[in-house]
N, C-alpha and C positions, 0 to 999 in steps of 0.2 A: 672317403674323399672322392669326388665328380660324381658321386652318386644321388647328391641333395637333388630333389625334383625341382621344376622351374619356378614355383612360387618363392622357394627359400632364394633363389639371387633377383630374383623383384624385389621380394620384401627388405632387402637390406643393402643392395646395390642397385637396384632400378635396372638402365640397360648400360649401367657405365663401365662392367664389365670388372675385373680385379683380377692380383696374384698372389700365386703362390709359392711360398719358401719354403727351400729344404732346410730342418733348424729349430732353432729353440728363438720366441718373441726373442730375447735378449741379444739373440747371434745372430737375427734377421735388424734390429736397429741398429746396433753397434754395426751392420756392413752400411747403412746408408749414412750414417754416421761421420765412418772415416772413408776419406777418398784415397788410401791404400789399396781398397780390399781386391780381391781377384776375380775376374769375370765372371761371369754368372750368365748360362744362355735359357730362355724359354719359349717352350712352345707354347705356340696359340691355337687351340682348337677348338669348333664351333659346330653345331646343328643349325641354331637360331641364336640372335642378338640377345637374347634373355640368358641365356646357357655359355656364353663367351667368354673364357679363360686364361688365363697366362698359368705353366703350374714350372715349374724350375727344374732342368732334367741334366741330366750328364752330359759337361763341355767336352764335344766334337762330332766333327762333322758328320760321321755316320748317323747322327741323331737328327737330322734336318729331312724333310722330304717333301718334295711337290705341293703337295697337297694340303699342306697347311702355312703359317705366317710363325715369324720366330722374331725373337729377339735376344740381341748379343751384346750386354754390357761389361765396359771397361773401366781404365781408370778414367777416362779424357771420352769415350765414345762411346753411342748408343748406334746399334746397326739395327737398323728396320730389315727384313728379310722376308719378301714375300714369295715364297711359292707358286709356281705357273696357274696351278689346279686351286690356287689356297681361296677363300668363299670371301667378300668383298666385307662381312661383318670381323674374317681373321685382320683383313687388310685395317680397318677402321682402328677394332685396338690398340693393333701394331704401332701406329698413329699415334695414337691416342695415349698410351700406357708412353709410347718414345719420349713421346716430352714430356707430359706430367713429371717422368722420375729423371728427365736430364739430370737435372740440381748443376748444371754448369757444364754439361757435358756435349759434344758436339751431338748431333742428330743427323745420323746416314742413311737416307733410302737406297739398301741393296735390292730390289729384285733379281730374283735368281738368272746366272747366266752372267752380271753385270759384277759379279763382287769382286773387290781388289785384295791383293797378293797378303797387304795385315789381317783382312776379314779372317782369310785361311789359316793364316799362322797360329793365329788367336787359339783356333777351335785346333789345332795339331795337326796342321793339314788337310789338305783337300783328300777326301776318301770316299767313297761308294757311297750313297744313299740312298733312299726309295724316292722313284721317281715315279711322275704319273704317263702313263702309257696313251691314255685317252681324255685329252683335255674338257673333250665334252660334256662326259656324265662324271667328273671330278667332284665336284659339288651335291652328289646324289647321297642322301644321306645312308648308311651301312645298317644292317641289320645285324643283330648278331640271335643267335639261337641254340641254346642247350638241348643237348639230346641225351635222355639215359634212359637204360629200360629198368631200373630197378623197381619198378611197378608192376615187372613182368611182360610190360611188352614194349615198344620203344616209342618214348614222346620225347615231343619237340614244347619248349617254352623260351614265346621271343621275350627277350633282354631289353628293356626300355633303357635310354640313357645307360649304356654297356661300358664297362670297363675291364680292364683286366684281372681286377679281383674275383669277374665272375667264371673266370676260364678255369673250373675244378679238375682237379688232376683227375679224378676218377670216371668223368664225362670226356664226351665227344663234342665238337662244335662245329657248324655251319656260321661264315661271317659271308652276307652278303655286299660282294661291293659294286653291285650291279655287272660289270663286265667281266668283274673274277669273283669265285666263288670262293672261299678257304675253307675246309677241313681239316680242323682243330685234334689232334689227337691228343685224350692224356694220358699220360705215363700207367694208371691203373685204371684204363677202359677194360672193359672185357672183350671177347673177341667176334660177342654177337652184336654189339654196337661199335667196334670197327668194321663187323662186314656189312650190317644194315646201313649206317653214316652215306657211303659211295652210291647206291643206289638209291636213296634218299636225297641225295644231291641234285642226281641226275634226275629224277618227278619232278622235284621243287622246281625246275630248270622249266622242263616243260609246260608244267603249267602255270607260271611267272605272263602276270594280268597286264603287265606294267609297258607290252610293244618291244621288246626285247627280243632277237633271236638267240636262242638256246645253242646252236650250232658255234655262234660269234664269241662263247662265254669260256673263259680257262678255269680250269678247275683246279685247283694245285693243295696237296695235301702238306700239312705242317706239323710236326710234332711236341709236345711240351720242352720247353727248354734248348729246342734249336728254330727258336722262330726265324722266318725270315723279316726282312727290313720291311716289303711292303704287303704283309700281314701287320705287324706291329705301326706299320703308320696312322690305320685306322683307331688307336687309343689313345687317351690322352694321356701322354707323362707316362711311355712306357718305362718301367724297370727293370733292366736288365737283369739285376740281383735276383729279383722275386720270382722270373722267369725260371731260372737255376734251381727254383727248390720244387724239382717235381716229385717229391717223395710226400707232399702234403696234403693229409686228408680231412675233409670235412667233417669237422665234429657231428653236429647234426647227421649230415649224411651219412656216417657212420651208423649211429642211433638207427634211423630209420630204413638203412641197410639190415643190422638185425632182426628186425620186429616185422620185415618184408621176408622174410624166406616162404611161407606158406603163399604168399602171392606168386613168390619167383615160380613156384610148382606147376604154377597153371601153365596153359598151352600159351605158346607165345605167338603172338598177333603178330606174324611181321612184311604187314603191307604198308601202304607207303603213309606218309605223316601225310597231315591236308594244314598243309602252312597258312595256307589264303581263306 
């Protein structure tokens, strides 16, 4: 899931965008079904109007941040919630998905800052979230980048359309978010690609084509399973659960972990990745 490439939501949604349910089809209609059922909040994150999603994530506030558009349905209400930073195609859905699925339900434009005192109750209170620091490059789309040397010396492969099924416990990660950079630690990196990762950072930095000062840019290191709020903002429909299980190793990667020892032997290459 978020992984299908852009032609699969052309081809079967066009740019009218859609969502997603935690659930089995039968426990996903019997909720639109009955007007009992219990809140349901989703985020909406977007690249482009082609790739625009609602996916369905854990009710409360901590899950909301800047940067993207949500939505929060009731028995009686639909809350629009737009994020300062959120990209104008989040806004559209939000819109858009708001009323499509009223069926009888009021329709609230919250933009953030403006919500009322039920909005918060709904979601368990008002709590900390990721917010956006710099409104301006809010909209800049995020790179994300694997790095492992089990090839023997350490490479980098960018993540097109990234999620967090791609964060392997046994890899290091760079997520570029333009003004901050994240350093992804897993749980079984080894310790020549936690040391290479940091000054890999700092090159990538450097030579960043994009008019950017490198001096302007924070760097902040993260580890499996104690993400923070705005590292995890950058994905869609993060999991808290799935976050928890860093003891999980890639089948594959396992396999061609074995069948690499006689590469591991060679001398190890370790100057800087050339990202650009």
């Amino acid at each position: 899931m978020t992984k299908e490439p852009s032609e699969f939501f052309v081809h079967l949604f066009g740019d009218s965008g859609f969502m997603i349910h935690k659930g089995t089809y039968e426990e996903i209609a019997k909720y639109w079904q009955n007007h009992q059922q219990e809140p349901k909040l989703f985020h909406i994150n977007s690249t482009h109007v082609i790739n625009t999603l609602a996916i369905e994530i854990e009710l409360k506030s901590s899950n909301l941040n800047s940067g993207d558009a949500f939505l929060l349905y009731t028995k009686d209400k639909v809350f629009i919630w737009a994020g300062k930073g959120s990209r104008k195609e989040e806004m559209d859905l939000g819109n858009k998905l708001g009323h499509q699925y009223s069926i009888g339900r009021e329709v609230v434009s919250a933009p953030e800052g403006s919500e009322s005192e039920d909005f918060w109750q709904i979601l368990g209170g008002k709590s900390d979230y990721a917010t956006v620091s710099n409104i301006e490059y809010a909209t800049i789309e995020p790179r994300l980048f694997i790095l492992s040397d089990i090839s023997g010396s350490l490479k980098a492969e960018e993540i097109k359309s990234f999620s967090q099924m791609d964060l392997v416990n046994d890899d290091v990660a760079l997520l570029d978010a333009y003004y901050e950079v994240f350093l992804w630690i897993g749980g079984g990196a080894n310790e020549n690609e936690k040391k290479l990762v940091e000054e890999s950072a700092k090159k990538y930095l450097e030579s960043a084509k994009d008019g950017r000062n490198s001096a302007d840019c924070i760097v902040c290191t993260v580890f499996a399973g104690k993400e923070t709020l705005n590292f995890t903002k950058y994905f869609k429909g993060w999991d808290w659960s799935m976050s928890e299980m860093t003891d999980f190793k890639d089948p594959y990667l396992a396999i061609k972990e074995k069948y690499s020892k006689k590469a591991e032997k060679e001398e190890h290459k370790e100057g800087f990745i050339n990202f650009y």
